[in-house]
N, C-alpha and C positions, 0 to 999 in steps of 0.2 A: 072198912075205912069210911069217913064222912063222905060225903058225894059232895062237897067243897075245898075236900083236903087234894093237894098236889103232888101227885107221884113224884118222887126224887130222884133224876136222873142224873149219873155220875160221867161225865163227858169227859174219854182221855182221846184227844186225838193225835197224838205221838208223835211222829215223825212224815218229815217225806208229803208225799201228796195226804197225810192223814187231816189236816185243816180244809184241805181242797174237797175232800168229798166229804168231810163230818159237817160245814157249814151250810152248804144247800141241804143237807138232810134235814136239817135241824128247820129249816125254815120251811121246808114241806111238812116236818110234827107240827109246826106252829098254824101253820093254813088247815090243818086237818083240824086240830081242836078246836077249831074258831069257825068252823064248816059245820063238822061233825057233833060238836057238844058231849057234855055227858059227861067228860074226866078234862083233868089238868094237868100239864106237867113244868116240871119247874129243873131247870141245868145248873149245873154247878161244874166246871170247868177242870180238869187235874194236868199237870206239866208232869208230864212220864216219858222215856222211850231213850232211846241214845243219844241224842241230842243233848238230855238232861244230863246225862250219866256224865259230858263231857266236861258241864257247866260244873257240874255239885259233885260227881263221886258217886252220885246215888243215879238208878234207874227207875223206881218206884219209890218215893218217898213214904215212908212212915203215914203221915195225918193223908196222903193221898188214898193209901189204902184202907183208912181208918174212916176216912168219910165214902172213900169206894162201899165199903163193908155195913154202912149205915144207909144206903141206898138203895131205891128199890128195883134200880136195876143200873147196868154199865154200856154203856156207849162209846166203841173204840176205837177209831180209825184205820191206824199203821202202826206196826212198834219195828224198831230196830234200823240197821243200815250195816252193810255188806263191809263197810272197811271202821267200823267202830265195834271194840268187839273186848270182853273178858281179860284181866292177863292170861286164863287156861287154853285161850283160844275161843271160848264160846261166845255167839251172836249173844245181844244187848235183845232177850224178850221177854219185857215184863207180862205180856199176857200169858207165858207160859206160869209166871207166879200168882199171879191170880186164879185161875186152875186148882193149884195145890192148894191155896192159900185156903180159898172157898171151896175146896171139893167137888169142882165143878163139873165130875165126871159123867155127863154125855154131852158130847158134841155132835150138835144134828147140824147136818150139811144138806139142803134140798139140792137135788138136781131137776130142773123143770126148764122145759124149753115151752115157744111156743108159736104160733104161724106169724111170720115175717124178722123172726129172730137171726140169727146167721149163724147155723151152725155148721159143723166140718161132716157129719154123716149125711149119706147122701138121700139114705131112706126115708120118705115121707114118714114114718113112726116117732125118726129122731127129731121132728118136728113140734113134737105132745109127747115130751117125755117128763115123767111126773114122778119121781121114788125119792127116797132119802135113805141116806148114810148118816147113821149113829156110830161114832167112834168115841170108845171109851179113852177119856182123857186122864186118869188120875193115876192109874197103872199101866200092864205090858211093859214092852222094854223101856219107852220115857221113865219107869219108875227109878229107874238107874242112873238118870240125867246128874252129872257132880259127882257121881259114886265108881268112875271108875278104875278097877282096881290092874294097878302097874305089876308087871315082875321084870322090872328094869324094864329094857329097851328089849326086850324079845318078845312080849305079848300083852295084850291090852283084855280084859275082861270088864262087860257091859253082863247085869242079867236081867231077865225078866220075872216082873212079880204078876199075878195072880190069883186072888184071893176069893172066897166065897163072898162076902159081903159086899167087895166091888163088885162083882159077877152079878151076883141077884138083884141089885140094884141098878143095874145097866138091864137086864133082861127084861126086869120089872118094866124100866121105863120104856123101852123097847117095846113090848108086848101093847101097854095102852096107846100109845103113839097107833100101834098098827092098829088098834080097837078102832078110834077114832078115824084112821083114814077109812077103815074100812064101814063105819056109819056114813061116812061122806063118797060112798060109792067105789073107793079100790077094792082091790084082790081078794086084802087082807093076808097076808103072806109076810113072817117075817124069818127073814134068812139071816140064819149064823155064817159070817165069813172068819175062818182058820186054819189053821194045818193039824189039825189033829190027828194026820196019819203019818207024823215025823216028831211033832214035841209031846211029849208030856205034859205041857204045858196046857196047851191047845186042849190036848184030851181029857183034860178036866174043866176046862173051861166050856167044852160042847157036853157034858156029864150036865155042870150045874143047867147051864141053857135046856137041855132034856126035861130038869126037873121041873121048870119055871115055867117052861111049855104045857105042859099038864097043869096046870093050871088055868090056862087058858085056853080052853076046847074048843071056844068060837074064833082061833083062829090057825089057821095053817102056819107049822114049823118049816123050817127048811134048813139045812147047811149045806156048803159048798165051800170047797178047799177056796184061799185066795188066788193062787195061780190061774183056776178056770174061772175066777170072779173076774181078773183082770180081761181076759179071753174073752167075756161075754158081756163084759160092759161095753167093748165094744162092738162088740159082733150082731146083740143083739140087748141093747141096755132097756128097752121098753118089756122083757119080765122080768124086770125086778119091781117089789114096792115098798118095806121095808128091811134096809139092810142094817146089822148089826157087828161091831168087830172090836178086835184090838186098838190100845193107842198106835203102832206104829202101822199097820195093817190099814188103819183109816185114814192117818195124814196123808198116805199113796193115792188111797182109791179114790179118797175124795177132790188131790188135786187131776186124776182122772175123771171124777166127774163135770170137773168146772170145766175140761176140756171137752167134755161132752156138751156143753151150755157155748161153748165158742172160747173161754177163758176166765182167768181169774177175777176180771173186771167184771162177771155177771156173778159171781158165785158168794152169795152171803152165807154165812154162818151163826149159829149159838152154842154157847158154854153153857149148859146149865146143871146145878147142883139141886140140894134139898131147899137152899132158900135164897141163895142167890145167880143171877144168871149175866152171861157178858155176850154183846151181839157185835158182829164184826165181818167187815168183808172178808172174804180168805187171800185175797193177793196183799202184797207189801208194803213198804213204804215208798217203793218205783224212783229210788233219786237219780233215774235219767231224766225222770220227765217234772222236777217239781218244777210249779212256777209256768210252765208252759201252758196250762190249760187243758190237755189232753187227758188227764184224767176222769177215768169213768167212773159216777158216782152208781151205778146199778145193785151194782154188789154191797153198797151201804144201802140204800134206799133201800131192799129186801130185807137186809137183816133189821133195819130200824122199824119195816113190815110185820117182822117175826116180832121184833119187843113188844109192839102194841101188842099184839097176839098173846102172846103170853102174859102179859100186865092184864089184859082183860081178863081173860080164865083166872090169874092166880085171885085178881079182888073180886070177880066179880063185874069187871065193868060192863056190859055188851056195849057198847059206844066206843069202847076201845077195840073189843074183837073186829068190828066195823068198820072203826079207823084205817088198822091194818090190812085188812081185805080189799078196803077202796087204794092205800096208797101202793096193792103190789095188784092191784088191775090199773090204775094208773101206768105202773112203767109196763106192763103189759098191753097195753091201747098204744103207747108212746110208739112203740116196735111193731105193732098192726099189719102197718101199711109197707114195710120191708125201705122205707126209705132212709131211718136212722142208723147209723152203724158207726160205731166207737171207732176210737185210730187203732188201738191193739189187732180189731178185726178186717183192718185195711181201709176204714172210713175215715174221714175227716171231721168224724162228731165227737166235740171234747167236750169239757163240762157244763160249761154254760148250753149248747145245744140242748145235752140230753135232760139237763135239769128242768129247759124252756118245754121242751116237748110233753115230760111228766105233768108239771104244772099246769101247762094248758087242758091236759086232761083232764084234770081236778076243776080248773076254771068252767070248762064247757059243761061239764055235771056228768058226761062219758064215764068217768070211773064209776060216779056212784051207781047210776044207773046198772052197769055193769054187774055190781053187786046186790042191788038193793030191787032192781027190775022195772 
């Protein structure tokens, strides 16, 4: 792309605290590119979530997903709220259509802690802890989601799909991911989590992963059932460094991992497909707290970290790879000194604190430093 042309950012911040942390995000992308140079980006705003759904009928509107789809990347907030909900009974979450819509089948979940962060283990390890969770988004039992099948009122039938082409394509992207961390000094280790010694299912899903492993010799295969995955994330979550799994197998572990990081208020996320990707904190739309200010913007700052990251690799930018690195050592400095601490993790620091604190990272040149040496 030109090196004047404007990356297109498709901004839904949905519901709930989702305005509350998309707005200072957005204003820390604007301080970077005007810092850092080299790329542009340009917002373009979408009304989605349950809120909408109340106004209009609709949860994702049409021309919202159509300039979503036209975009070079998506920027989410919160979608949904606990007592707005389907006639079927299903929660109101357009991110989960986005997924299918775009294919967005891996969803990378970093767990990363880091000294003066607040975390619940007590072992100095759980301190520097650095892995990711890949959960395949687009199959497993979500492929069932709307599909299931009644025999009256005596039993409910959900199933699980499967397929080689999802498969190799998750393991695919799986396998490079661990390439690259492992040029960046990890293990290099990526671990299949399943039960393959109870479905069939599983057991052909650990088949294909086999295949796709031999393929890549410079790096260590692994599997482990998910029951002793759960067992040892926490017991001992510093070996792991890329983990791999199912859709419903990952939305578990990985809301285990954010518990690993102190909560969902740290724990950012990405969707991404063959051409388009969606970044997003993992917790809610929290409507105990909208309006109060207590929202933790961490868990968007990260993932808005990861989009630069990914914007840079896919065009090309390195000023964007750059971007990203200085704004997730930013909220990294920010927690340094063990003085910040969010209301979720018993602190008194709500938005504006934690936003001033990242910020002034940036300002003092700390972050870039940090990265740039």
């Amino acid at each position: 792309m030109s090196a004047n042309a404007a990356l297109q950012i498709s901004v839904l911040p949905g519901d709930g605290i989702g305005s509350e942390v998309i707005d200072p995000t957005i204003g820390i992308l604007k301080q970077l590119e005007s810092e850092i140079g080299g790329f542009a980006l340009s917002y373009g705003h979408e009304k989605a979530g349950a809120a909408h759904f109340v106004e209009t009928g609709t949860a994702l509107p049409e021309e919202a997903m159509k300039r979503a789809s036209e975009a070079d990347a998506i920027l989410l907030g919160a979608m949904g709220m606990p007592d707005i909900r389907y006639p079927d009974g299903r929660e109101i979450a357009p991110q989960l259509d986005l997924r299918e819509e775009f294919e967005l089948f891996a969803g990378v979940r970093p767990v990363k802690t880091w000294p003066g962060m607040t975390v619940p283990l007590a072992d100095p390890r759980a301190q520097n802890l650095d892995f990711v969770l890949i959960r395949e988004s687009t199959e497993g039992i979500f492929a069932g989601r709307g599909k299931t099948r009644m025999d009256g009122d005596d039993a409910a039938h959900d199933s699980m799909t499967i397929t080689r082409r999802g498969s190799e394509r998750l393991f695919d992207f799986a396998f490079d991911l661990t390439s690259q961390r492992k040029a960046a000094g990890h293990k290099g280790q990526c671990a299949l989590i399943d039960k393959a010694n109870v479905l069939g299912g599983f057991a052909y899903f650990r088949r294909i992963f086999e295949e796709r492993a031999k393929l890549n010799p410079d790096i260590e295969p692994a599997a482990f059932y998910v029951d002793a995955t759960a067992l040892n994330m926490v017991r001992q979550p510093w070996m792991f460094d890329v983990m791999v799994t199912e859709n419903m197998f990952g939305d578990i572990l990985s809301d285990l991992g954010a518990g690993l990081m102190g909560g969902m208020g740290m724990a950012p996320s990405a969707d991404i497909g063959a051409r388009h990707a969606v970044f997003q904190p993992c917790h809610g739309s929290a409507p105990d707290i909208v309006g109060q200010g207590k929202a933790n913007p961490v868990a968007t700052f990260l993932s808005a970290a990861m989009m630069l990251d990914w914007l840079g690799h896919r065009h090309g930018i390195a000023e964007c790879v750059t971007a990203g690195r200085v704004f997730t050592a930013a909220v990294e400095g920010a927690f340094a000194g063990g003085a910040l601490r969010p209301f979720e993790l018993g602190g008194s620091d709500g938005t504006k604190a934690i936003t001033g604190a990242v910020v002034a990272q940036l300002e003092s040149g700390a972050a870039r430093k940090a990265v740039e040496g």
